[in-house]
Every structure is written in C-alpha cells, then in structure tokens.
ZAKOL-630513 format. One line per field, with one value per residue (C-alpha): residue number from 0; residue in three letters; x, y, z. Coordinates in steps of 0.02 Angstrom, whole numbers, plus 50000, padded with zeros to 5 digits. Example, Ala and Ser with C-alpha at 12.3 -4.5 7.8 and 13.67 -1.06 7.14 Angstrom:
% residues 2
guti = 0  1;
lotor = ALA  SER;
x = 50615  50684;
y = 49775  49947;
z = 50390  50357;
% end
This chain:
% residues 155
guti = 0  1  2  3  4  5  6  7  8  9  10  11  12  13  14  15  16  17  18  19  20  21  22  23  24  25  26  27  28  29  30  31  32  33  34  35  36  37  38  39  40  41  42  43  44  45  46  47  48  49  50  51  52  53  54  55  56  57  58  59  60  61  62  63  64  65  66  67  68  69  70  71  72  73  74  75  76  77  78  79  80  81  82  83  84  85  86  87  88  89  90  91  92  93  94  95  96  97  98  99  100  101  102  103  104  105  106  107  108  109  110  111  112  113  114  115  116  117  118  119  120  121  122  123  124  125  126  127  128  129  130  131  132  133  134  135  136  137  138  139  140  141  142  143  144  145  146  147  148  149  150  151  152  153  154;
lotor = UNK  UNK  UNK  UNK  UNK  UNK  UNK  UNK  UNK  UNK  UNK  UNK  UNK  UNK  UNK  UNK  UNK  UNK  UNK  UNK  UNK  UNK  UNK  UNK  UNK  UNK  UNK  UNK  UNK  UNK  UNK  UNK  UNK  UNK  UNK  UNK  UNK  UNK  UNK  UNK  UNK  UNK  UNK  UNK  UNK  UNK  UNK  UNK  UNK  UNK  UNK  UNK  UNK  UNK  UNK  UNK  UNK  UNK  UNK  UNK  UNK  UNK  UNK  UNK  UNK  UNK  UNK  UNK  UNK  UNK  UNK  UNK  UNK  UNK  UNK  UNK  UNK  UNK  UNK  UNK  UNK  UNK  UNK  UNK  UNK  UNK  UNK  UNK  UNK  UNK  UNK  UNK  UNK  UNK  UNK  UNK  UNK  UNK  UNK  UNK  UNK  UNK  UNK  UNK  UNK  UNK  UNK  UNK  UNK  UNK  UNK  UNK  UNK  UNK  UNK  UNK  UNK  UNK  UNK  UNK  UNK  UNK  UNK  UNK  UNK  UNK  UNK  UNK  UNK  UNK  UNK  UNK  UNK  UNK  UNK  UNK  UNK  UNK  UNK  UNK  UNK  UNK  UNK  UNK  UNK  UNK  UNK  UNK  UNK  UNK  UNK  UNK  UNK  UNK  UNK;
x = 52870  52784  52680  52729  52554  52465  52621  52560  52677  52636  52604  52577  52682  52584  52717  52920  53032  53205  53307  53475  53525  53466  53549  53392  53205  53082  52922  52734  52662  52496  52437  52292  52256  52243  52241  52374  52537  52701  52875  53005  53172  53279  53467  53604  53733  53901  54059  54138  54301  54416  54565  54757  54825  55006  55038  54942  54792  54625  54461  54311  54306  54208  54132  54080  54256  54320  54185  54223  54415  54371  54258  54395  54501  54365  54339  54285  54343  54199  54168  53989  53937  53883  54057  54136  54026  54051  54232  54191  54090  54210  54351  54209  54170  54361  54415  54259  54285  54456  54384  54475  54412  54551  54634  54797  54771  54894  54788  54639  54745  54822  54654  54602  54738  54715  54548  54585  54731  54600  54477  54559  54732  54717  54598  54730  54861  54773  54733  54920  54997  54897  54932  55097  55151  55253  55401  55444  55419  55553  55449  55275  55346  55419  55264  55186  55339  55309  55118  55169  55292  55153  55018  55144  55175  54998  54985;
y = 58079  57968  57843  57641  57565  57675  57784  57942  58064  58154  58121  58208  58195  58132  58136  58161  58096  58091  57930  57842  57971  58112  58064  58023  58078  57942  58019  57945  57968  57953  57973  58106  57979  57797  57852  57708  57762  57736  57747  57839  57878  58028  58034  58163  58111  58083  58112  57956  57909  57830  57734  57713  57557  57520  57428  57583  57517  57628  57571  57644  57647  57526  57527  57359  57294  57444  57352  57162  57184  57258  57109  57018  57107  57110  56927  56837  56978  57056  57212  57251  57252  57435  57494  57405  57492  57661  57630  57611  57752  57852  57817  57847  58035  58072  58014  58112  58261  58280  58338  58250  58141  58023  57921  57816  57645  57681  57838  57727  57570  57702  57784  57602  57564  57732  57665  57487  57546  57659  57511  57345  57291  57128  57183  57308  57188  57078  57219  57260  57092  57103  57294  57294  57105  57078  56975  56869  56850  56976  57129  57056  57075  57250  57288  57220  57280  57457  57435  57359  57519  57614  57546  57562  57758  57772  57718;
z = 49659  49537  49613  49602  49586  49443  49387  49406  49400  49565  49778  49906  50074  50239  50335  50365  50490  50519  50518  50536  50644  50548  50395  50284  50307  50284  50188  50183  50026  49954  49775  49722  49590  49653  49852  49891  50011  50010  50091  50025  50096  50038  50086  50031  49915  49954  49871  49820  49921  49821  49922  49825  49870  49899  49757  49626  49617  49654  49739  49816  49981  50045  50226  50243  50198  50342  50489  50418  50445  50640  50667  50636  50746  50880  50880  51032  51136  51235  51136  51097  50897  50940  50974  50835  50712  50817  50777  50588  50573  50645  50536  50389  50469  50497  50333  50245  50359  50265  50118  50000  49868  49895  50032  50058  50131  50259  50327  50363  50429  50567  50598  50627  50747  50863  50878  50910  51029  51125  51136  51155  51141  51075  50942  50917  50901  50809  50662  50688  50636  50477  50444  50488  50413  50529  50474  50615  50802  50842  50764  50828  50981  50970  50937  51085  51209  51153  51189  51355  51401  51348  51466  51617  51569  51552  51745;
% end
C-alpha cells in the first residue's frame, strides 16, 4: 500500500481488525520510509444489483433509497432505527443471496412488505398504499380487511 504522506510505494501492517460486522478489516499501517501510520479499510467487492423497473427502465440498486422508503413507512411509530435498518439489510442479503445480477421492483417491494407485515402493521400499510397505488378507498380497505382476518386467524 503506498503511503499518503511521502508516496512511497510500500507499508507495513501494525495491526488488523475486523469491522462492520466482519465485512471489512480495518488495517494500521506504518511506512518503512517516513515512519507515519495510517488507516486503511479493505472490503470485498460486490456484484452490482441492477433493479428493472415497471415501466423498462434499469437502475442500480440502491440501499439508501431501500431504508429511506421504510423510514417513511416507519414514521412516528415506535420502531427502533436499529430494526428498520435490520429490515433493510435483510432485504439487501435475500435479494444478493439470489444470485442474480438482476432484480424486479416487484420482488423487493414484496420482500419489503413480509417484513413490514412481520413488524408493524401500519408501517406495513403505509408502504402498501404506495406499492400497491391503491385506487380508491374500496381497495385500501381490502387491503386492510384481509390484514384484519389475518390477525384474528393468527389468534
């Protein structure tokens, strides 16, 4: 690793560490030739994910758009930050764990709403009005009668 202060093109590593959960190592350096130390961080690469819309269009899958649309969701409802991004990783891991370089929209909107169904069911229905565009009061609240008849089985 070539060193940032005097560019040498070598350093030795003081010490490793695993981070993130194990998925980077954080490494001390220090260079034979100056003596100065530094942080690097090495992570693997991942396969990009690319999502197909519904209208064609193609886009890389983006996890902070994936954890800003359950924020939304999750909105002054008392679910902890931690468990929200739990959620998002999730989806991430399941989608990834696939295999497949590509992903319909639909596949992570119903991953989303297992989740959100699991966790909270306003969050859920909240997501669901927006994934499903509802379009009127009659389907909202099919919707929310079949979530009701659920609960009751689930009893």
């Amino acid at each position: 690793m070539k060193c940032p202060f005097c560019s040498y093109r070598d350093s030795r590593v003081i010490d490793s560490r695993a981070v993130e959960d194990g998925t980077s190592i954080r490494r001390r350096r220090e260079c034979p030739d100056c003596g100065r130390r530094f942080t690097t961080y090495e992570k693997y690469e991942e396969t990009p994910l690319v999502v197909s819309k519904k209208d064609g269009r193609r886009e890389l899958f983006d996890a902070k758009k994936l954890l800003g649309g359950l924020l939304k969701a999750f909105e002054k409802r008392p679910v902890p930050y931690e468990k929200v991004q739990e959620i998002a990783d999730s989806v991430e891991r399941e989608l990834r764990m696939n295999g497949e370089s590509e992903v319909e929209s639909a596949r992570i909107g119903e991953l989303v709403m297992q989740h959100l169904e699991e966790t909270d069911q306003i969050a859920y229905v909240r997501f669901a009005s927006v994934y499903r565009q509802f379009a009127d009061v009659k389907n909202f609240m099919q919707e929310l009668e079949r979530i009701m008849h659920k609960g009751q089985q689930d009893k």
